[in-house]
C-alpha positions as a LaTeX table, in Angstrom:
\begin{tabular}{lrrr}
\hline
Residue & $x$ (\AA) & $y$ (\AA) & $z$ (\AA) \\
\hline
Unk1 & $-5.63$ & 19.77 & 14.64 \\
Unk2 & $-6.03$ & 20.95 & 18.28 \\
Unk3 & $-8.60$ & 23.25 & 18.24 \\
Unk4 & $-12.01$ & 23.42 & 17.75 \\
Unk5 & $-11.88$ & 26.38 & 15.32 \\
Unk6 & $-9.38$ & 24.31 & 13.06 \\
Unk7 & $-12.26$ & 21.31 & 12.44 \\
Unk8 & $-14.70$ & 21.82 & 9.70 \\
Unk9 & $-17.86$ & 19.31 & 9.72 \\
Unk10 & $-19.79$ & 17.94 & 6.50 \\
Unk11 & $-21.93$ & 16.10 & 5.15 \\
Unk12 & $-22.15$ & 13.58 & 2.22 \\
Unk13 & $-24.50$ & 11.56 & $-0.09$ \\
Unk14 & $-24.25$ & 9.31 & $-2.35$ \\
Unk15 & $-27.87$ & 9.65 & $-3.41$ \\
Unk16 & $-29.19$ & 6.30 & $-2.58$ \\
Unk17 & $-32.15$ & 5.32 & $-4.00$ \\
Unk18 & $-34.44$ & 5.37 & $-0.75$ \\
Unk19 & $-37.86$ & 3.54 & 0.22 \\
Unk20 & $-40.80$ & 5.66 & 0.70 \\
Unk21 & $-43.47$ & 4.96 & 3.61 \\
Unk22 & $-45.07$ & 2.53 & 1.60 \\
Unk23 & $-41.56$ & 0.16 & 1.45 \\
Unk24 & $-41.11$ & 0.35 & $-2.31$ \\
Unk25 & $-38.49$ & 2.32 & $-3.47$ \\
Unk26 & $-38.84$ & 6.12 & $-4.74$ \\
Unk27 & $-38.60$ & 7.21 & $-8.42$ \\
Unk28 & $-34.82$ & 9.04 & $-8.28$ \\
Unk29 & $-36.53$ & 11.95 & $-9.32$ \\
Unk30 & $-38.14$ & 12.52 & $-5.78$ \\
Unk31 & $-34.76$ & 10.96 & $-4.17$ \\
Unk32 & $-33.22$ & 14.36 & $-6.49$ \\
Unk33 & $-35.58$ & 16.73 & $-5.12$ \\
Unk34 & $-35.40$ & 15.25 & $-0.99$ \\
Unk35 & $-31.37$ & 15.61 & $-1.20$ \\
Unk36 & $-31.62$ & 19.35 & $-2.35$ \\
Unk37 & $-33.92$ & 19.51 & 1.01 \\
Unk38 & $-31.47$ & 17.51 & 3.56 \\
Unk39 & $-28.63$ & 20.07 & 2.12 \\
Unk40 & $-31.11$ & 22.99 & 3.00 \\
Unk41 & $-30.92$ & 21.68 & 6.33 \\
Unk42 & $-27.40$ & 20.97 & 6.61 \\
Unk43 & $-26.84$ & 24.69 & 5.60 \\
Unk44 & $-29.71$ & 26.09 & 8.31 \\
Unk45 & $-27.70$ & 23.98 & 11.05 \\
Unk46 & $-24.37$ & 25.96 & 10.09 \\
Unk47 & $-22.63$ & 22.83 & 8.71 \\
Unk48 & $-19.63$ & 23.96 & 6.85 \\
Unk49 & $-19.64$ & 21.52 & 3.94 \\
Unk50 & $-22.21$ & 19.18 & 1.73 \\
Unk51 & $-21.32$ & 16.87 & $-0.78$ \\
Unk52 & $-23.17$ & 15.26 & $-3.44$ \\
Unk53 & $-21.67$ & 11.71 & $-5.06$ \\
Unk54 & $-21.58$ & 10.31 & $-8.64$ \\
Unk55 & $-22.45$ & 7.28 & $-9.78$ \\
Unk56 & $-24.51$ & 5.79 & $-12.86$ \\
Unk57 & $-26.04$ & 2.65 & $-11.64$ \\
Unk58 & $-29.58$ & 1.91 & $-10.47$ \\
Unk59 & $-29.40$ & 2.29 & $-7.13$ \\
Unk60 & $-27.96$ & 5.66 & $-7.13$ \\
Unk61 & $-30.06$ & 8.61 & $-8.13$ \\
Unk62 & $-27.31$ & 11.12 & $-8.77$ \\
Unk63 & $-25.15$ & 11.14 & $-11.88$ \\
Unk64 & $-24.89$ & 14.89 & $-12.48$ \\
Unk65 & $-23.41$ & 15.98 & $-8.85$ \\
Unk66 & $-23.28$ & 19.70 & $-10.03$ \\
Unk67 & $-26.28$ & 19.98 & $-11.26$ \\
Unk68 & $-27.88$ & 18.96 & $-8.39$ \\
Unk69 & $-25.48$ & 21.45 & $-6.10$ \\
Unk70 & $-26.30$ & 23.92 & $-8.05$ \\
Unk71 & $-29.83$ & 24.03 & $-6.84$ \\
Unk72 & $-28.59$ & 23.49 & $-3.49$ \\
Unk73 & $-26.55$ & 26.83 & $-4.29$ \\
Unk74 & $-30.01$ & 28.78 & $-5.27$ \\
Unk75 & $-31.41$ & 27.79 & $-1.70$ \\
Unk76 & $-28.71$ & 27.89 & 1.09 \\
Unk77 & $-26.36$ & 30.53 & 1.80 \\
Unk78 & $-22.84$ & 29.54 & 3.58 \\
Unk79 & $-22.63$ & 25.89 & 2.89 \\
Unk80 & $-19.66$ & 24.79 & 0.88 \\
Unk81 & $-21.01$ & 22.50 & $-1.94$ \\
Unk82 & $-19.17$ & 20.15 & $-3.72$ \\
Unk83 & $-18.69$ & 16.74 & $-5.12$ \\
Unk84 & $-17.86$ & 13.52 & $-3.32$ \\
Unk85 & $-16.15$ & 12.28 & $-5.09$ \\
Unk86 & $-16.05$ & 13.20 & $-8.92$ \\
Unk87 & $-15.05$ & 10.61 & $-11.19$ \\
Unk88 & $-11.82$ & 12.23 & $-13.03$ \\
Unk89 & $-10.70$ & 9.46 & $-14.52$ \\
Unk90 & $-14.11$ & 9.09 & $-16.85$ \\
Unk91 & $-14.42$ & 12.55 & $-17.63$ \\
Unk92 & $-12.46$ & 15.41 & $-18.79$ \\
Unk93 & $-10.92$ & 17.60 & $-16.68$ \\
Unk94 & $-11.49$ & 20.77 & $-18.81$ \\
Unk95 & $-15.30$ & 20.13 & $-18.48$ \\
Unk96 & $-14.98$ & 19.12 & $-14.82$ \\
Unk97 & $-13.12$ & 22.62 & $-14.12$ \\
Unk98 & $-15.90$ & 24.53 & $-16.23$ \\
Unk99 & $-18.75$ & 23.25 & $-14.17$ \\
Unk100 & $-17.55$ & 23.74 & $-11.10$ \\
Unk101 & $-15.95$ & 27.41 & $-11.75$ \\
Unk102 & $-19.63$ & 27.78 & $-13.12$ \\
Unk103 & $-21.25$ & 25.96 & $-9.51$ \\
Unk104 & $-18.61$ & 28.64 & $-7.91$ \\
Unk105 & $-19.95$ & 31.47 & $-9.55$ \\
Unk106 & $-23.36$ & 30.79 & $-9.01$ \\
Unk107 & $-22.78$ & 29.64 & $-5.20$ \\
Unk108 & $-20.58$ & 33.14 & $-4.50$ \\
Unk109 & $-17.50$ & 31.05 & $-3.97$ \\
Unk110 & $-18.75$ & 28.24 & $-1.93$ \\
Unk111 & $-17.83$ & 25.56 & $-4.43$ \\
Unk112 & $-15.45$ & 22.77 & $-4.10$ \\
Unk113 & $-14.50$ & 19.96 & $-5.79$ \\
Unk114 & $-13.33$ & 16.53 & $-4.35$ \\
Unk115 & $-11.52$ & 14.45 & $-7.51$ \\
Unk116 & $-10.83$ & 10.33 & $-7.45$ \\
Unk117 & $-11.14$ & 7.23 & $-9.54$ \\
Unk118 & $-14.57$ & 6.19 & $-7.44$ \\
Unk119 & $-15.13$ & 2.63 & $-6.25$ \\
Unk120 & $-17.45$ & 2.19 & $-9.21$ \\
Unk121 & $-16.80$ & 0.86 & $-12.92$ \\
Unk122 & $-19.43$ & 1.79 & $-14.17$ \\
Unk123 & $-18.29$ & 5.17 & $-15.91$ \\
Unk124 & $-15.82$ & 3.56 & $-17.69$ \\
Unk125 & $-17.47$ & 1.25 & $-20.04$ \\
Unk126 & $-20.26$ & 4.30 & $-20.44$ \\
Unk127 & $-18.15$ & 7.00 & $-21.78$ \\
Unk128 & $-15.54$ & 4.60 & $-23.61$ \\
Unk129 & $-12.65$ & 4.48 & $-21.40$ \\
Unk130 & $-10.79$ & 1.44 & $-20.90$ \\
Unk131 & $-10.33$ & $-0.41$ & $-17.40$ \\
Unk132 & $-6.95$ & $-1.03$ & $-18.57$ \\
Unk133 & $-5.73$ & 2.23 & $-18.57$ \\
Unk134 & $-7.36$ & 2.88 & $-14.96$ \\
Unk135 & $-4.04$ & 4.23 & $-13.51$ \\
Unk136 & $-2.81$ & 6.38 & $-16.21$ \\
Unk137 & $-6.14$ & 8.08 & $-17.08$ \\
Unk138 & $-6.64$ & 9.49 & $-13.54$ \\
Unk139 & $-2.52$ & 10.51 & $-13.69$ \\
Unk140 & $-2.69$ & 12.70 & $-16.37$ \\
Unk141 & $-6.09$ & 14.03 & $-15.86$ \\
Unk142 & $-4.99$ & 14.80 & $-12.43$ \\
Unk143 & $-2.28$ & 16.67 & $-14.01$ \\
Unk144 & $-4.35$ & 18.48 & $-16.47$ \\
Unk145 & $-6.43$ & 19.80 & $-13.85$ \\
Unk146 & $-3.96$ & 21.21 & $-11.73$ \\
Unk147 & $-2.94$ & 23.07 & $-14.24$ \\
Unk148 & $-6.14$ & 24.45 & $-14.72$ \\
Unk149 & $-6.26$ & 25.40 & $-11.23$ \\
Unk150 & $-3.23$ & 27.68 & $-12.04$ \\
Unk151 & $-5.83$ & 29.74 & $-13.97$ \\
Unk152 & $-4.82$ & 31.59 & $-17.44$ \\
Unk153 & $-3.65$ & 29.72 & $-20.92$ \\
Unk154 & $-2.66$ & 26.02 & $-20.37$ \\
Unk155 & $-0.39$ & 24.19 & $-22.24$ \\
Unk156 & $-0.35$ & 20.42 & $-21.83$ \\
Unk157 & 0.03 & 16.92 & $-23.69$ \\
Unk158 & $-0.49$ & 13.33 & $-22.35$ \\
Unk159 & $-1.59$ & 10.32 & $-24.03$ \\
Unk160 & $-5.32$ & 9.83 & $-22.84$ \\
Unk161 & $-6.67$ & 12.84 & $-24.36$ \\
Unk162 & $-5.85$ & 15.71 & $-26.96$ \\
Unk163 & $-3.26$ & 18.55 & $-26.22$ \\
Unk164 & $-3.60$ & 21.97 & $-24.95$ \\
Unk165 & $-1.72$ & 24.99 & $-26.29$ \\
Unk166 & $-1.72$ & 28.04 & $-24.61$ \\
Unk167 & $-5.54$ & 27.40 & $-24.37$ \\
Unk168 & $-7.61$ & 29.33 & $-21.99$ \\
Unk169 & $-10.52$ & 27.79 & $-20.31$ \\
Unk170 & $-13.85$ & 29.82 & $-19.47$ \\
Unk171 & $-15.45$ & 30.86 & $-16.94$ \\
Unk172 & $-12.18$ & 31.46 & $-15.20$ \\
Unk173 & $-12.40$ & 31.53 & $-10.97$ \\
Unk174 & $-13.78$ & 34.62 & $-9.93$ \\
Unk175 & $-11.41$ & 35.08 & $-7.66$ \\
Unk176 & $-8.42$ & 33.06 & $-5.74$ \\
Unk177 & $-8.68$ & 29.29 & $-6.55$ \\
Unk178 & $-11.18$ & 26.53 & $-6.51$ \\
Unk179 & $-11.09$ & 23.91 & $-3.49$ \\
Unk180 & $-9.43$ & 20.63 & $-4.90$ \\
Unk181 & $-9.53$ & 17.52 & $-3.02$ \\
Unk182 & $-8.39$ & 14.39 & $-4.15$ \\
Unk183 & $-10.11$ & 11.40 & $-2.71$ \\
Unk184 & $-7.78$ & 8.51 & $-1.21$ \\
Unk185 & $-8.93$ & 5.28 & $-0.23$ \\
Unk186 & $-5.80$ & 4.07 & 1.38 \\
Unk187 & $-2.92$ & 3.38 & $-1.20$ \\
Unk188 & 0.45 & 5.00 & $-0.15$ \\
Unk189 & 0.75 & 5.63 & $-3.97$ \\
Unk190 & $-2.25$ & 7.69 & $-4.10$ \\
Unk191 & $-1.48$ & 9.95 & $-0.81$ \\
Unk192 & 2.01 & 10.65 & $-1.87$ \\
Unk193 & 0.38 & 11.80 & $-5.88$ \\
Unk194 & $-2.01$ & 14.47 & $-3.62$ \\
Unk195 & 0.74 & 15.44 & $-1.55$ \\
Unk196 & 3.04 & 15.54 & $-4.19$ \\
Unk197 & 0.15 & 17.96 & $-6.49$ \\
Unk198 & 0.05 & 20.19 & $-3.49$ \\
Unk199 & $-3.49$ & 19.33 & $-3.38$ \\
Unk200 & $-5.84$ & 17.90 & 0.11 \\
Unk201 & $-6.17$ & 14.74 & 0.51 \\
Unk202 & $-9.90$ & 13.35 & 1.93 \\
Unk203 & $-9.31$ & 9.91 & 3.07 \\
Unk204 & $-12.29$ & 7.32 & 2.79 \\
Unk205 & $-12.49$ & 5.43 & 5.39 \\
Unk206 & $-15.13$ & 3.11 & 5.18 \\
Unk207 & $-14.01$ & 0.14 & 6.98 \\
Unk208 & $-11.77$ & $-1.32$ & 10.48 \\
Unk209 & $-10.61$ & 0.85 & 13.19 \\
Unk210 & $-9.78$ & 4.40 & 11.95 \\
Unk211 & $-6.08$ & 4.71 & 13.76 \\
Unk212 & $-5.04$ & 2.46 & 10.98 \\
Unk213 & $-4.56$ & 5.47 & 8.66 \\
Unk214 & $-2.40$ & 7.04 & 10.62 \\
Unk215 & 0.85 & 5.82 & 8.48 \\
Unk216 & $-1.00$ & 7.27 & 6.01 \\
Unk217 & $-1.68$ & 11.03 & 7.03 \\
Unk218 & 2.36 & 10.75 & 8.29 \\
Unk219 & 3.06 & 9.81 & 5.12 \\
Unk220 & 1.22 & 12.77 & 3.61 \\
Unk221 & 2.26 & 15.13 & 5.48 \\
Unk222 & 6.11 & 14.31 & 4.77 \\
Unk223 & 5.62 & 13.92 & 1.38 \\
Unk224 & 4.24 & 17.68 & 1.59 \\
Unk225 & 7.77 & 18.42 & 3.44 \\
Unk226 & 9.55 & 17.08 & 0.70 \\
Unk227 & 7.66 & 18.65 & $-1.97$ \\
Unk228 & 7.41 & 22.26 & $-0.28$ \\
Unk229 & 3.71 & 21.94 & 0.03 \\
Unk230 & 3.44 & 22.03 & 3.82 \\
Unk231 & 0.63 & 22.67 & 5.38 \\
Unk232 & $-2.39$ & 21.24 & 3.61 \\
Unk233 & $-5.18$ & 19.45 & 5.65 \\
Unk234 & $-6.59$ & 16.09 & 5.59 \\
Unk235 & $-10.13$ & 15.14 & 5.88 \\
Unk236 & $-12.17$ & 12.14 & 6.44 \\
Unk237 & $-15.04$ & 10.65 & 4.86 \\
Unk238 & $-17.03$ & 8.18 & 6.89 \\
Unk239 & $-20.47$ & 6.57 & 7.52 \\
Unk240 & $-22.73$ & 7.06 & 10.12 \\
Unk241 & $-26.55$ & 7.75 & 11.51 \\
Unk242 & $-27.65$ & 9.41 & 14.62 \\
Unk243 & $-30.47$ & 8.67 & 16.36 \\
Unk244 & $-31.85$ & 9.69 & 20.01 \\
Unk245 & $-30.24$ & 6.37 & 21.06 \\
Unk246 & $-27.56$ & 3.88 & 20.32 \\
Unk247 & $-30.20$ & 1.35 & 20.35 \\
Unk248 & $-32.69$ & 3.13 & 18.33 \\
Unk249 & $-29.79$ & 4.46 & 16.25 \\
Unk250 & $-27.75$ & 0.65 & 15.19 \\
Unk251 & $-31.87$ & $-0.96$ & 14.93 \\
Unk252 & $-32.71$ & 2.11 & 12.10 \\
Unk253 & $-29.66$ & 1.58 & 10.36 \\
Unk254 & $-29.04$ & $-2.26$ & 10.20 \\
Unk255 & $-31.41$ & $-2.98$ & 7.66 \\
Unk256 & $-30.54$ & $-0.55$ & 4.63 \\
Unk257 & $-27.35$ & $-1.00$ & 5.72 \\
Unk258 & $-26.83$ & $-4.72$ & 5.23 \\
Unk259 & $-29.10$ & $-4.51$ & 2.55 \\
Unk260 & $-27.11$ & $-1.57$ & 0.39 \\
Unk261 & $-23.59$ & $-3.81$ & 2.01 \\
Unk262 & $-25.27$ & $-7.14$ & 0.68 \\
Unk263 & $-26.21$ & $-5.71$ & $-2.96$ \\
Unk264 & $-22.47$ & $-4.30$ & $-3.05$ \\
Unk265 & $-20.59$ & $-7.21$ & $-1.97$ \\
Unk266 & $-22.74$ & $-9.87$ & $-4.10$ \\
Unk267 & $-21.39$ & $-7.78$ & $-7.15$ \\
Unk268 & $-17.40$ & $-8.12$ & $-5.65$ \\
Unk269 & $-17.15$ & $-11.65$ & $-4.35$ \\
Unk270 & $-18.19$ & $-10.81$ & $-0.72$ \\
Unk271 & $-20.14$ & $-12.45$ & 1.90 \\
Unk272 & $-23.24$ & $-11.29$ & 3.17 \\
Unk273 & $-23.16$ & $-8.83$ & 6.44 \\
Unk274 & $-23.47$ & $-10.24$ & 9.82 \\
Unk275 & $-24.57$ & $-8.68$ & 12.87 \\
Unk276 & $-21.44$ & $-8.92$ & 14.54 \\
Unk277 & $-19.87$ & $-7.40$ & 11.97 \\
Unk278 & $-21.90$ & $-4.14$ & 11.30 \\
Unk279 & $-21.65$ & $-3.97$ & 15.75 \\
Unk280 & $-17.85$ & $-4.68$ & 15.53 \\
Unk281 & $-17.94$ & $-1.33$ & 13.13 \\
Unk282 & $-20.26$ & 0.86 & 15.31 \\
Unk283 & $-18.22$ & $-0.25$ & 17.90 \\
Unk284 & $-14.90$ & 0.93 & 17.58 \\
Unk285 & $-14.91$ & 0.94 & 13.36 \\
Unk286 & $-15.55$ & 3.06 & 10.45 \\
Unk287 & $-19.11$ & 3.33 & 11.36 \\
Unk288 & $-20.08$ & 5.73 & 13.24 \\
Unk289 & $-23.90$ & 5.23 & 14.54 \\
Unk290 & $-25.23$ & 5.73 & 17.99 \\
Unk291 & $-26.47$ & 8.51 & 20.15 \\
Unk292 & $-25.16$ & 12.11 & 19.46 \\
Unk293 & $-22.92$ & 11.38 & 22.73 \\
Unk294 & $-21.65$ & 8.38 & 21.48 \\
Unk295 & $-21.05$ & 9.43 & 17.88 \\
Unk296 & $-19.73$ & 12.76 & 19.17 \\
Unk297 & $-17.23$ & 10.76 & 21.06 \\
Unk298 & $-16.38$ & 8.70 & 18.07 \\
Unk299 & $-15.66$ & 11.41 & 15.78 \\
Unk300 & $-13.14$ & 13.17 & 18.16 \\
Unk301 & $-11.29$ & 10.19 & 18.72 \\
Unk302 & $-11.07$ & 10.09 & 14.96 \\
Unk303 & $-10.22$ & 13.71 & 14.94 \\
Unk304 & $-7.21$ & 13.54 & 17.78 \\
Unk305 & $-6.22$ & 10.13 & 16.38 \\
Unk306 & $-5.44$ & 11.31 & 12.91 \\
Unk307 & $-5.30$ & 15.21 & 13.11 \\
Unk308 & $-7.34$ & 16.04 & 10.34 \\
Unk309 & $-8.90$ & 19.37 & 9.28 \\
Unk310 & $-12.91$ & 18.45 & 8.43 \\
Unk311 & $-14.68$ & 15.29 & 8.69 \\
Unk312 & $-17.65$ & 14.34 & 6.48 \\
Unk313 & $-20.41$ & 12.16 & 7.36 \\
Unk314 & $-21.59$ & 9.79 & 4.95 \\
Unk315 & $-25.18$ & 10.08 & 6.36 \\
Unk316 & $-26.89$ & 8.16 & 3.33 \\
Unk317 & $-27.42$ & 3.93 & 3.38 \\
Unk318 & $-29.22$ & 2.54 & 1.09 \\
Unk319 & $-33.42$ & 2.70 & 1.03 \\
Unk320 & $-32.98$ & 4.59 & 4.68 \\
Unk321 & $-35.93$ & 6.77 & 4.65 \\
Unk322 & $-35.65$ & 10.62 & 3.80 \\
Unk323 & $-37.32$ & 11.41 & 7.20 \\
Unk324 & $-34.70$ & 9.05 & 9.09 \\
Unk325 & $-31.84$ & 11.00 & 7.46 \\
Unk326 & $-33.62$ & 14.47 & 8.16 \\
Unk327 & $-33.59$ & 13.72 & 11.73 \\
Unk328 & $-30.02$ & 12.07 & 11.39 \\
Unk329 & $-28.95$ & 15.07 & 9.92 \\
Unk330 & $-30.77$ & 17.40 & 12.31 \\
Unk331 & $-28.85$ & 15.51 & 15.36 \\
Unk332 & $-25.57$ & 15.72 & 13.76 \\
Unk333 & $-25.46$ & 19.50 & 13.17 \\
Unk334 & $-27.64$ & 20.53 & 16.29 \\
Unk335 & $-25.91$ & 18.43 & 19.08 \\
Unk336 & $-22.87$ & 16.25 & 17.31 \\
Unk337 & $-20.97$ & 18.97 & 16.07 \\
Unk338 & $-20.83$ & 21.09 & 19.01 \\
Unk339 & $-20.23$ & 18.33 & 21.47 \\
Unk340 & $-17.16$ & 17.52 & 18.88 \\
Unk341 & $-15.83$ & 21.19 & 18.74 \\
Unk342 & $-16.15$ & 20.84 & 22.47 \\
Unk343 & $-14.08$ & 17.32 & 22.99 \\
Unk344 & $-11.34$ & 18.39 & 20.54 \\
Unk345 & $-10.89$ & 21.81 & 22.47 \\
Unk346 & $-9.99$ & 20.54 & 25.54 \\
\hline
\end{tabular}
């Protein structure tokens, strides 16, 4: 996109469990109660989007994303709430559509929903799906739902769960339809299925230099060509904290973040974080930390590199302190924002 009225900025959490002021960590209930708060502020700082992520492991707080937008909802007024991502492939996609038509209704049309597989297990074992049928169970679930999206009786059949006839599905959208992402991490075969269900695509880019998905966006966007779907947008989903300086900003960070990287990679085979490593990312990487200059600066690079439509901060990293992330947040949609809107005008 070229203009500053074309980019939409967001927000996201994963609802890390964070440390309080005494070090220890916080009971998730509190860690429930502070995100509703940082969305409050996202929404007084005219941020156009915050989204809420599900997991169901100890070190996340949030398992029920809507339920936890849906108090957001009952405080904030313009904000677009929504998931980030929602774990299809677990769940059903007739109960996924019902809660967030519901989160819709009670948020005057502000809901949205962003749908992948998740970089977490966890679900899977939980609610009795099998690993082995990872691909197919997000396939036809994907499918289901975008019928759903079509609104009125659906009539469907696949092999993961039980068929549809002519069934309708309640509470319907109020009115027009409800905003469907689907969450890519990076494989071609999962940007040409969004393009090729007509659907968004929100790219996750949580590692190397961000240019790198550029074949993917081109491939999007000519898979829309192909499929008569032209003119959807792409999004991006990053990390990143903002501080008053880059120095103050990387020193805040590194800790939760190696720790939270650390925790992560000792459970898939990786090493443990370096220095270099977490600079080489705030450098020119996925991460985007610094001063609001430099991360404003960042983030329109990103934007005029890959053309997309909104970009998301990740703004959540492990036991980072609530107040740490209130100010991060406060940065981002006071000074960051505008500065970007700014850049990508000119």
């Amino acid at each position: 996109m070229s203009t500053s009225s074309a980019v939409q900025f967001g927000l996201d959490t994963f609802g890390d469990v964070t440390l309080g002021s005494d070090g220890q960590p916080l009971p998730p209930a509190q860690v429930i109660r502070n995100i509703v708060d940082e969305a409050v502020l996202a929404d007084t700082l005219g941020l156009d989007f915050f989204g809420v992520g599900e997991h169901h492991r100890a070190d996340f707080a949030v398992s029920s994303p809507e339920m936890v937008l849906a108090a957001i909802a009952g405080r904030t007024a313009r904000i677009h709430l929504g998931s980030a991502v929602t774990v299809l492939s677990s769940d059903d996609p007739v109960r996924v559509f019902q809660r967030f038509s519901t989160l819709n209704a009670l948020s005057g049309g502000r809901a949205e929903v962003i749908l992948g597989r998740g970089s977490f297990t966890e679900s899977f074992p939980l609610f009795g799906y099998p690993l082995n049928q990872y691909e197919r169970l997000f396939e036809e679930k994907l499918e289901l739902f975008v019928a759903l999206l079509k609104g009125g009786p659906v009539t469907w059949r696949g092999s993961t769960r039980s068929a549809l006839v002519d069934q309708e599905v309640f509470p319907p959208i109020e009115s027009g339809t409800l905003t469907t992402w689907v969450g890519v991490g990076g494989s071609p075969d999962s940007v040409v299925r969004a393009a090729r269900h007509g659907l968004p695509m929100m790219l996750a880019i949580i590692g190397g230099d961000p240019r790198r998905f550029a074949p993917y966006v081109a491939l999007y966007h000519r898979t829309l060509d192909e499929t008569n779907h032209a003119g959807l947008p792409v999004g991006v989903h990053s990390p990143g904290y903002v501080a008053d300086t880059d120095e103050r900003a990387r020193e805040e960070l590194w800790p939760s973040y190696k720790a939270m990287r650390d925790r992560i990679g000792a459970e898939r085979g990786w090493p443990p974080m370096t220095r270099h490593e977490f600079e080489h990312e705030a450098d020119g990487g996925s991460l985007y930390v610094g001063s609001p200059e430099t991360v404003s600066r960042r983030i329109a690079a990103t934007v005029g590199a890959l053309g997309i439509a909104r970009f998301d901060m990740k703004y959540s990293a492990g036991g980072l302190s609530h107040e740490r992330m209130m100010r991060s947040i406060e940065l981002y949609g006071s000074t960051v924002v505008p500065r970007v809107r700014a850049l990508v005008a000119t």
